[in-house]
C-alpha positions as CSV (number, residue, x, y, z in Angstrom):
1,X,6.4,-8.1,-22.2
2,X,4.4,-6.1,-19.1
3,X,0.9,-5.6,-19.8
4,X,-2.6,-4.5,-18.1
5,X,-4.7,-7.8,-18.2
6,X,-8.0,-7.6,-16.1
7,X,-8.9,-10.1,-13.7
8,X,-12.5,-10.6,-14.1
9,X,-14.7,-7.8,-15.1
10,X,-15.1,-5.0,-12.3
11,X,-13.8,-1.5,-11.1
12,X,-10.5,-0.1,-11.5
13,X,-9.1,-2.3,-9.5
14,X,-9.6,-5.6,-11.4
15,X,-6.4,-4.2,-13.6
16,X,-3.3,-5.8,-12.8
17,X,0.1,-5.8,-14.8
18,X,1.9,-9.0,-15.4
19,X,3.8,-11.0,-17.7
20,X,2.6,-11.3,-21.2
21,X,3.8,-13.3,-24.7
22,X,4.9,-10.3,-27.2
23,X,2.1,-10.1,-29.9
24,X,3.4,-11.1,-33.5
25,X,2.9,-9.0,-36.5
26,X,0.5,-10.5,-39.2
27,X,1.4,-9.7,-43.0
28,X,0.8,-6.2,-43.6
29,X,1.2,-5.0,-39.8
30,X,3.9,-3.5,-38.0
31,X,5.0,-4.4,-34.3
32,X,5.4,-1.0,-32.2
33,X,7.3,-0.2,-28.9
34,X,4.8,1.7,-27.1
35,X,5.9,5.2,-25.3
36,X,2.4,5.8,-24.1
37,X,-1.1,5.0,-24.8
38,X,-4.9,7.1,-24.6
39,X,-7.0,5.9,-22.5
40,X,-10.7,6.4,-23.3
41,X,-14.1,5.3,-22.0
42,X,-14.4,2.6,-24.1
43,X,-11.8,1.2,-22.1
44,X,-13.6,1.8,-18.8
45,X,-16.7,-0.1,-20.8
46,X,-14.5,-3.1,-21.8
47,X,-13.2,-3.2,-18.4
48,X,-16.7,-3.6,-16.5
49,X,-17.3,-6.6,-19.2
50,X,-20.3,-4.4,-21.6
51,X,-17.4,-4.1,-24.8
52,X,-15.2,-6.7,-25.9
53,X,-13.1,-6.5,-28.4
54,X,-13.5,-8.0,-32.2
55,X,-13.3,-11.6,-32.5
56,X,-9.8,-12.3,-33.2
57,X,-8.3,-9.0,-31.4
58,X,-6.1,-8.8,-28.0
59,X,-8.3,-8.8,-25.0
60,X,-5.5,-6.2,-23.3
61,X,-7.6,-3.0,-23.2
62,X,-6.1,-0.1,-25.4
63,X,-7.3,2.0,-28.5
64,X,-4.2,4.7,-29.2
65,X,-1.0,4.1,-29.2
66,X,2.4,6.2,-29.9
67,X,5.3,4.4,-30.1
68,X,9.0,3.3,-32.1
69,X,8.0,0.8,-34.9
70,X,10.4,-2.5,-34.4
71,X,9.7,-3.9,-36.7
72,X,7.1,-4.2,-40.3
73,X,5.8,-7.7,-41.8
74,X,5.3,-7.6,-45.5
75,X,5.0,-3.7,-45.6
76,X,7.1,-1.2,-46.8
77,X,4.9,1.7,-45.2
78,X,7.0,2.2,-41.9
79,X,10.0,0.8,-41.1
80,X,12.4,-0.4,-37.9
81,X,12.8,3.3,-35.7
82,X,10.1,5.4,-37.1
83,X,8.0,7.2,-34.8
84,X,3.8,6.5,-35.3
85,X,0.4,7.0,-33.9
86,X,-1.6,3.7,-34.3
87,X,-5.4,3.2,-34.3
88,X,-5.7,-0.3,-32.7
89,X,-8.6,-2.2,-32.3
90,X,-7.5,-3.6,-28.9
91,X,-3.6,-4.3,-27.4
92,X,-2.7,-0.7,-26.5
93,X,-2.2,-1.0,-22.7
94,X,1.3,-2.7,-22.8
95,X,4.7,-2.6,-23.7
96,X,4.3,-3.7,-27.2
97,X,1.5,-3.7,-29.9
98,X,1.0,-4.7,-33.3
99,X,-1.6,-2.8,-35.9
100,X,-2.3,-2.6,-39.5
101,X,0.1,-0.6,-41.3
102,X,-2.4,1.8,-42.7
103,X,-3.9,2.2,-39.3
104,X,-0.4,4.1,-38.4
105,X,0.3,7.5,-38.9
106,X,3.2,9.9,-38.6
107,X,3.2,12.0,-35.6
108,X,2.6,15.5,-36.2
109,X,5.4,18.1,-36.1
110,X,6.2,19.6,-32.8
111,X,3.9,16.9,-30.7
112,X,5.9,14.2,-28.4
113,X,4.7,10.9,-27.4
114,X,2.4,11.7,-25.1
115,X,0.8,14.4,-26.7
116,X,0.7,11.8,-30.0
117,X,-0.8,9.2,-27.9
118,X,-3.9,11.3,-27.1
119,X,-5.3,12.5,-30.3
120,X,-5.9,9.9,-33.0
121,X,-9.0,8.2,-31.5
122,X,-11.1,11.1,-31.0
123,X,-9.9,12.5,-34.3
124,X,-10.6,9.4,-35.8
125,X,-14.1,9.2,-34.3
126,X,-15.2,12.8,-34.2
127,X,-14.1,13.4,-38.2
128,X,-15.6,10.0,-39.3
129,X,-19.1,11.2,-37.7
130,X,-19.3,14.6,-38.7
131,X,-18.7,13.1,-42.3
132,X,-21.7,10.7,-41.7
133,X,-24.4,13.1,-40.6
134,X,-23.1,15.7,-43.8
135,X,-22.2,18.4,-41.3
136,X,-22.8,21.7,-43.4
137,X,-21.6,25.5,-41.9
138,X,-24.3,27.3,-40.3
139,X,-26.1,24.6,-38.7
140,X,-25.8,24.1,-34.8
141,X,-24.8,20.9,-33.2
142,X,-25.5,19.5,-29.4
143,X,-22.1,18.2,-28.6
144,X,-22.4,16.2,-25.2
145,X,-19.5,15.8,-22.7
146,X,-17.6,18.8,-23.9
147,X,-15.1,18.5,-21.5
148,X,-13.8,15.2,-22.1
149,X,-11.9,13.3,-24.3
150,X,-14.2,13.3,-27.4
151,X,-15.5,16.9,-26.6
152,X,-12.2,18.6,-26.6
153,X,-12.0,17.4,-29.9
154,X,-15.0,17.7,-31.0
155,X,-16.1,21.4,-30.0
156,X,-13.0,23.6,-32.3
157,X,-13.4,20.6,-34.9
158,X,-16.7,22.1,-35.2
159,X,-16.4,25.5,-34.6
160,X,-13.9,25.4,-37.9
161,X,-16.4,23.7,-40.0
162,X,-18.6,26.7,-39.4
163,X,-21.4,25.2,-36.4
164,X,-22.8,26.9,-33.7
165,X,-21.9,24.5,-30.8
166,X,-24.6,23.7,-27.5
167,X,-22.9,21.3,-24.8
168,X,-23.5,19.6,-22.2
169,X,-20.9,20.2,-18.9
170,X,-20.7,19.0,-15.7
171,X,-19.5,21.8,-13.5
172,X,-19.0,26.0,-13.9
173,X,-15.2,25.4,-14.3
174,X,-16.1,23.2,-17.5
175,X,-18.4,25.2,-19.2
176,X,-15.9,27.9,-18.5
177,X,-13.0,25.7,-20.1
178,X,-15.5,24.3,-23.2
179,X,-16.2,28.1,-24.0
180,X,-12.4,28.9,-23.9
181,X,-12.7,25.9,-26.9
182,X,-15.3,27.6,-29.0
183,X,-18.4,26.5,-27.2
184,X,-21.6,28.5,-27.5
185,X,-23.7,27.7,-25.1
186,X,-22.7,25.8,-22.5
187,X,-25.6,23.6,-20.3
188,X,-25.3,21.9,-16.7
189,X,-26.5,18.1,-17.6
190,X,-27.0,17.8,-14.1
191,X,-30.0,20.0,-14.4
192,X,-33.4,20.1,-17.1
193,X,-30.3,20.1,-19.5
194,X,-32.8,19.2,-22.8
195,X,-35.4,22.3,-21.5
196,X,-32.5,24.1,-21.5
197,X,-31.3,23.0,-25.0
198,X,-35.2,24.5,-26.7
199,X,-34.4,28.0,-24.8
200,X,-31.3,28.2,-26.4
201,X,-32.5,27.3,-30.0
202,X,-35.4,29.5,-29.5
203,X,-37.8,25.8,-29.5
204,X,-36.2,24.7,-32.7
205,X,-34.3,21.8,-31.7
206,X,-30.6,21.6,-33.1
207,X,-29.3,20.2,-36.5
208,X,-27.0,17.2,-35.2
209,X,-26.1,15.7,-32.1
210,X,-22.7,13.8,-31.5
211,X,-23.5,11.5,-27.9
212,X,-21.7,9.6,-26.0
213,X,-24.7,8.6,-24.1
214,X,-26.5,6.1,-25.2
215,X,-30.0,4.9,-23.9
216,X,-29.8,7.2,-21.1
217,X,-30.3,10.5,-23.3
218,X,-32.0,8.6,-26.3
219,X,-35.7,9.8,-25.9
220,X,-34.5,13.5,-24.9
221,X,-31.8,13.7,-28.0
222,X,-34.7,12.2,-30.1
223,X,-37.2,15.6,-29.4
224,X,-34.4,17.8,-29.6
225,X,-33.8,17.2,-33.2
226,X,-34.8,19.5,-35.5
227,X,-36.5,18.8,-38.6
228,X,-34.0,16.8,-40.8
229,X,-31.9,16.7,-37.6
230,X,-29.4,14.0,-37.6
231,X,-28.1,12.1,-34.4
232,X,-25.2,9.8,-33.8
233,X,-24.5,7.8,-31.7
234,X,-20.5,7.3,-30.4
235,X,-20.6,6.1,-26.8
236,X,-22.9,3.8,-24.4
237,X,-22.1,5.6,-21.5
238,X,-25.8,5.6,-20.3
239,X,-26.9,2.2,-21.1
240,X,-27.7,0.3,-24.9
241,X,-31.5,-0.1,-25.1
242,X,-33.6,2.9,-24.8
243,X,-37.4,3.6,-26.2
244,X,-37.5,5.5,-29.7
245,X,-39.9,7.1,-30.6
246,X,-40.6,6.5,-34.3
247,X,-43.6,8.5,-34.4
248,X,-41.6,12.1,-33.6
249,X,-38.4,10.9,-35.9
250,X,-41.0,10.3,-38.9
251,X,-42.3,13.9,-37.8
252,X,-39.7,15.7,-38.0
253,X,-38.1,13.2,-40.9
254,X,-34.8,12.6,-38.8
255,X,-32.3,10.2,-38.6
256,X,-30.7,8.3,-35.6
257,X,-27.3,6.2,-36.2
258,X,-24.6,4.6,-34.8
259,X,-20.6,4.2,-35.4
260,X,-18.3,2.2,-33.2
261,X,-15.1,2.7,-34.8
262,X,-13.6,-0.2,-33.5
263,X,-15.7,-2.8,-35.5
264,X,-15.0,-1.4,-38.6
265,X,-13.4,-3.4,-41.1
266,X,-9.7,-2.5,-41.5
267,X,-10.0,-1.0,-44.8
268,X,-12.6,1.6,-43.3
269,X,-10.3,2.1,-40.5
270,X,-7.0,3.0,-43.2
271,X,-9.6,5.0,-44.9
272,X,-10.3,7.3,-42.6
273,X,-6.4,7.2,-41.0
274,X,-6.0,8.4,-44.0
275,X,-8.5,11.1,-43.8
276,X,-7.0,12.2,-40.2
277,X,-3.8,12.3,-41.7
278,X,-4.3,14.9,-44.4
279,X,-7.3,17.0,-42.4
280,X,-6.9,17.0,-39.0
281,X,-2.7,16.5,-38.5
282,X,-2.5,20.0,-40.0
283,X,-4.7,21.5,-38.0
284,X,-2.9,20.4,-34.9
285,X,0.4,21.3,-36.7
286,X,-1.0,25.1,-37.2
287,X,-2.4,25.3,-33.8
288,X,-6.0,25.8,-35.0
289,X,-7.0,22.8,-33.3
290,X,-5.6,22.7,-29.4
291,X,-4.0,19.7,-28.1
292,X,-6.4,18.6,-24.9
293,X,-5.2,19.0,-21.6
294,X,-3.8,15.7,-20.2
295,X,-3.2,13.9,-17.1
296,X,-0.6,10.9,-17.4
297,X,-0.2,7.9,-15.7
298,X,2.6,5.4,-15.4
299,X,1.4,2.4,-17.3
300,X,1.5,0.0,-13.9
301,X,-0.8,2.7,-12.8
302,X,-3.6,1.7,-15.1
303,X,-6.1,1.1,-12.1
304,X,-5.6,4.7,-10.9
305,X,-5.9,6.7,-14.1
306,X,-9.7,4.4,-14.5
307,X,-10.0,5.8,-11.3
308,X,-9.4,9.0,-11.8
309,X,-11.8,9.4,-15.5
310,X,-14.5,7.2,-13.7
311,X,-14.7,10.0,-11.1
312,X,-16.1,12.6,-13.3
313,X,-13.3,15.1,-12.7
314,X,-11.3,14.6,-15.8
315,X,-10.8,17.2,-18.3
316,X,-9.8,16.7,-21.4
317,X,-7.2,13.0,-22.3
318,X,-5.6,10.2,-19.8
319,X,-2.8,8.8,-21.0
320,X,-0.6,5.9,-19.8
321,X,3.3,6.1,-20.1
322,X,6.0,4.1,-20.3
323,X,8.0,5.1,-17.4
């Protein structure tokens, strides 16, 4: 089969497609035709050489896939034709794929492939998280990145929980786009983005934070927390070791956490598929949730769709087709 393998860790252009041996279904998995896959920033992490993948797992970048199962190995959950989403631990930027059974779900009614192939890793991540701080209604959340993948997600998720939602944008014609999502207040991180955060509270901090950032924000996020404030912590965009202050979390008795989806174990991962499947597919189905807006990319175009999220001017998914 064609697949993106990378050369040696670098920029976008270390992706290259080539010839590759089909993967082989374990017991209990299901082999899957791909028809497009999400690309995420993750990917753009395992492709500069700061996220490899769980021991065991395809080094072929790849988190989402939507695709024609071809066939199942020792499961009766999907069989030969049907039509899935898979959650994939690696694998997803090629022709075929293989992933636990119970990391597959059906698509949801009236979305096609590509639309499919850019939802179930943010779901996935965003619902997991807001479960593991105990979001309640009426508390207001710092959601950074609102205009990207995990943000246009993440902001209506919120606002139909019941949150009040502060984010962080990088340009007017985002904020303008977050608020069309439910957003707020909207903040330039460009700017004293945390200063800006207090005004907006009225200098009490907010209840939860959902960042992609990492190190980079870590001492800021930390002093906007209110008391009892939870943070977690999704993405290493910014860097992995930062300074925390223990003194201000005991202060203000507040918690600071980290999921990476990825390395959960399988039967975490079918857990909350499961999860996605009966919360969030409906919600998509109904409309009360918008599909993001997405820019595609041929799949031998890998290099150029990095490109194009590493720029900064992506809004909402990437996705990688096919054809």
């Amino acid at each position: 089969m064609r697949a993106i393998t990378v050369l040696e860790p670098g920029g976008p252009e270390v992706m290259v497609l080539g010839e590759v041996p089909d993967p082989q279904p374990a017991v209990g998995e299901v082999l899957i035709s791909v028809q497009a896959s999400g690309v995420n920033r993750a990917d753009i992490l395992q492709r500069r050489g700061y996220y490899p993948p769980p021991q065991g797992i395809s080094e072929i970048i790849g988190l989402e896939v939507a695709g024609v199962v071809e066939a199942a190995n020792g499961t009766t959950a999907f069989k030969p034709g049907d039509t899935v989403i898979a959650l994939l631990a690696g694998g997803g930027y090629a022709e075929k794929a293989v992933a636990p059974a119970g990391q597959c779900a059906p698509i949801p009614a009236g979305l096609d492939m590509i639309q499919a192939a850019a939802i179930m890793e943010t779901a996935a991540t965003v619902a997991s998280n807001f479960d593991h701080i105990n979001l309640v209604p009426g508390e207001t959340i710092l959601i950074h990145g609102g205009a990207g993948g995990v943000g246009t997600f993440a902001i209506p998720y919120a606002k139909y929980i019941g949150l009040t939602v502060v984010t962080t944008v990088g340009s007017e014609t985002k904020a303008e786009f977050v608020r069309g999502l439910g957003a707020d207040v909207t903040i330039d991180y460009h700017g004293d983005w945390a200063t800006e955060v207090l005004h907006a509270t009225d200098g009490r901090g907010v209840d939860a934070i959902l960042d992609i950032m990492g190190a980079k924000y870590l001492e800021a996020n930390v002093a906007l927390l209110a008391r009892g404030g939870r943070m977690t912590v999704i993405g290493l965009q910014g860097g992995t070791k930062g300074t925390l202050d223990l003194n201000r979390l005991l202060s203000k008795a507040a918690t600071v956490t980290a999921t990476s989806l990825r390395f959960r174990p399988v039967p975490e991962k079918v857990k909350i598929v499961s999860e996605v499947i009966a919360r969030i597919w409906p919600l998509f189905e109904a409309g009360t949730i918008p599909l993001p807006p997405m820019t595609t990319f041929p799949l031998a175009n890998a290099a150029a769709a990095h490109a194009h999220l590493d720029s900064g001017a992506n809004v909402g998914k990437v996705v990688l087709t096919a054809q």
